[in-house]
N, C-alpha and C positions, 0 to 999 in steps of 0.2 A: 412298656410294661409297668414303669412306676405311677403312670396315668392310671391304669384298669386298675390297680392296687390301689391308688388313694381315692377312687370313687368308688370301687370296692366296699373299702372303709365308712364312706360318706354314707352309701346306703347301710349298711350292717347297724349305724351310729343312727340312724332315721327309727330304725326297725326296734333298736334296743333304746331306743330313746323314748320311743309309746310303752316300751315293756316297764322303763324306770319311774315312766311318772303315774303307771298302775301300782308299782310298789310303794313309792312315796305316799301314794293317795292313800293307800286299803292298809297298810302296815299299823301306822296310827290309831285308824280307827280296829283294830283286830279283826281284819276280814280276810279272807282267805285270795291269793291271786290266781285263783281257778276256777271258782265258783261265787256268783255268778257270773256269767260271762259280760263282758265288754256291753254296760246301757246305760242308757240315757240317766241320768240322776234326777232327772225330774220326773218323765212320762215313764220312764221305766221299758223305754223301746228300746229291745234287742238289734242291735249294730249289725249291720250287714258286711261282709268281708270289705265292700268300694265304700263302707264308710268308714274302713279303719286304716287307712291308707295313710302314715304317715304326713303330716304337712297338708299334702293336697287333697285328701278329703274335708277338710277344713276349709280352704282355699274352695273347692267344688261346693259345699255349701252353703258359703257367705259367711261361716262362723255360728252357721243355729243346726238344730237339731232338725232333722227329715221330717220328724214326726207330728213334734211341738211345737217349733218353730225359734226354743227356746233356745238363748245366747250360748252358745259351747265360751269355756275361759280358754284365754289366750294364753296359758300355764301349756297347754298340750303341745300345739304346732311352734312355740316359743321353746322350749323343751328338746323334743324331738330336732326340730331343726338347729338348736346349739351343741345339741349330741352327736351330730352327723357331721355337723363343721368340726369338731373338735377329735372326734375318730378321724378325720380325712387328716386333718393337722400334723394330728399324730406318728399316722404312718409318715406323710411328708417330711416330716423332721426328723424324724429316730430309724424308719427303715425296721428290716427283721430283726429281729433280736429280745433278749429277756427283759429290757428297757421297754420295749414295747407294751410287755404284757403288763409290765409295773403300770405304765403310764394310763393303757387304758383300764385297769381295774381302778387307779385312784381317779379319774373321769368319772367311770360309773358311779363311783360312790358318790361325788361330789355331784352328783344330777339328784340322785335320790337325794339323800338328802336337802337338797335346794328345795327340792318340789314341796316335803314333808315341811320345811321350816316357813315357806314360806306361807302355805295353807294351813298350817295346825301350829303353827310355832312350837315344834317339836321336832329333834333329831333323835329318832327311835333307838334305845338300847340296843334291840335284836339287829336290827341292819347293823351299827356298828361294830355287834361282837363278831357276826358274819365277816365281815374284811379284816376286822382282828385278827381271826384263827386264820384264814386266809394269808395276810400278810405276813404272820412269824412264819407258819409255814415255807411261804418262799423265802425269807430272807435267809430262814435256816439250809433249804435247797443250794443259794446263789448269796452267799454272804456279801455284802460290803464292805471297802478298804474304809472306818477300819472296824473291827466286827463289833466295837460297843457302842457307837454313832448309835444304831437304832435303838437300842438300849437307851441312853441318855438324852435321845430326842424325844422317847415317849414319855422318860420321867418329867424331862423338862416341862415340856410342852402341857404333860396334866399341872405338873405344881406350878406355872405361870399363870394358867386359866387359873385353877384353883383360888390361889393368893389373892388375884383382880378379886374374884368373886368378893371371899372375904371381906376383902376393903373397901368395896363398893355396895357392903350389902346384899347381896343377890342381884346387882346388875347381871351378870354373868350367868346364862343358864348352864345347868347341869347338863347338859346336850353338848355345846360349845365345850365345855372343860375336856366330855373324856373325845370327843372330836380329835382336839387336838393329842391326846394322846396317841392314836388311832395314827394320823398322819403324823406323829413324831418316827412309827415306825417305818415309813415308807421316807419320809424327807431327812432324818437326821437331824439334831442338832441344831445345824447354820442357818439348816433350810427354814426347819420350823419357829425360829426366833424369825427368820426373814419371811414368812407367813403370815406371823405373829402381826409385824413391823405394817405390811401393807394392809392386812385386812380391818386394821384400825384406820391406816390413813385411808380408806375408803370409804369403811365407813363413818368417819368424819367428814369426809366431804358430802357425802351421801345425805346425813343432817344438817349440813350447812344449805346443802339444794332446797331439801324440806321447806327449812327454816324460810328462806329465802322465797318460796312458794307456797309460803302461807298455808303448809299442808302439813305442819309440823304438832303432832298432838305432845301437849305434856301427861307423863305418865303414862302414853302408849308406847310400849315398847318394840322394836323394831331387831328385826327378823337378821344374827349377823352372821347364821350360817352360810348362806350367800357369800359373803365378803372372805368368811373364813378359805373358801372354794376357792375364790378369783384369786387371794391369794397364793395359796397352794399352786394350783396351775401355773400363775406368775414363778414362782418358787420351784418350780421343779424342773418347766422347760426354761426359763432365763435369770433363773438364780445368779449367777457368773456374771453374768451381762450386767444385771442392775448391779448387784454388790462393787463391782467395777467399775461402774460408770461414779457409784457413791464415793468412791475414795474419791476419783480422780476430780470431782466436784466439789467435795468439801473437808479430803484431806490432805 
């Protein structure tokens, strides 16, 4: 049963994975995710049901368009299919429960978002407020031990971003600050300083790879909601783990 259930998940995660990275796309730019329907960005050819196929309509047409011929980006079936591994995850790890629902709403956000930052360098206010009112809601529902954690991870978490900002000038977009306020209310606190912690060491290595591959622009600025994500995930399913492994290693 817990097999049909995690590929269950895998697909639901495939399905709402093409749905995330139409909101990420169209959000930014102020388009509506109903009209028009699912086409081609160049030809303007309307997508046939076997070409909106999760993953392997991509896979099925070599990566181009039916029409055009033209290069589909690798943002869709990269998307979709980390969406689908990480709903399957999900359930595998956490099973039924209100944990669950936690886990896969701050997924979905962190997919959108990925999509938009990484195409527009922009994490859209409206998505964000959206899982805002979303998440007080529930924590209001199913509070946490102890009930000001969410409270003091969202202050934290903006006046951390914030302050970088600050002091770097505008390194710091306005998108990442209230981000993290966003997931202060879903991680708390520990989680969100440990967020914080990894998605810098990431992306610090992330610009040491650049740098090291000769792909490194100065003055282009680079996309760290990403990082912000990987963190968080890291941070919510193995928080415990890593913070534990950190003592035990260098205290």
């Amino acid at each position: 049963m817990n097999i049909f259930w995690t590929i269950y998940f895998a697909v639901v995660g495939l399905i709402l994975g093409s749905f995330f990275n139409v909101v990420g796309l169209r959000i930014p730019e102020k388009k509506s995710l109903i009209y028009p329907g699912s086409q081609c960005p160049h030809c303007k050819h309307k997508l046939r049901w076997f070409e909106l196929i999760p993953v392997f309509s991509f896979i099925f047409q070599l990566g181009k368009c039916r029409s055009c011929k033209t290069s589909i980006s690798y943002i869709y079936p990269v998307m979709e299919a980390i969406t689908g591994c990480l709903y399957a995850f999900t359930y595998a790890k956490l099973g039924w429960g209100i944990e669950l629902l936690f886990a896969l709403l701050l997924l979905s956000l962190i997919v959108i978002i990925t999509v938009s930052d990484l195409v527009y360098m922009i994490i859209p206010d409206k998505i964000l407020l959206v899982f805002t009112v979303i998440f007080i809601i529930l924590k209001i529902m199913f509070p946490s031990e102890p009930w000001w954690d969410p409270i003091v991870g969202a202050v934290f978490g903006f006046a951390l971003l914030f302050l970088i900002a600050i002091l770097s000038k505008g390194a710091m977009g306005g998108g990442d600050i209230k981000l993290f306020f966003v997931l202060g209310i879903i991680l708390g606190l520990k989680y969100t300083f440990l967020t914080f912690l990894i998605a810098t060491f990431l992306g610090a290595v992330f610009g040491i790879l650049m740098m090291i591959a000769r792909k490194y622009k100065k003055r282009k600025p680079i996309p760290f909601g990403p990082f912000i994500g990987a963190g968080a995930i890291l941070s919510f399913f193995f928080g415990d783990n890593i913070i534990s492994w950190y003592v035990s290693m260098f205290m």
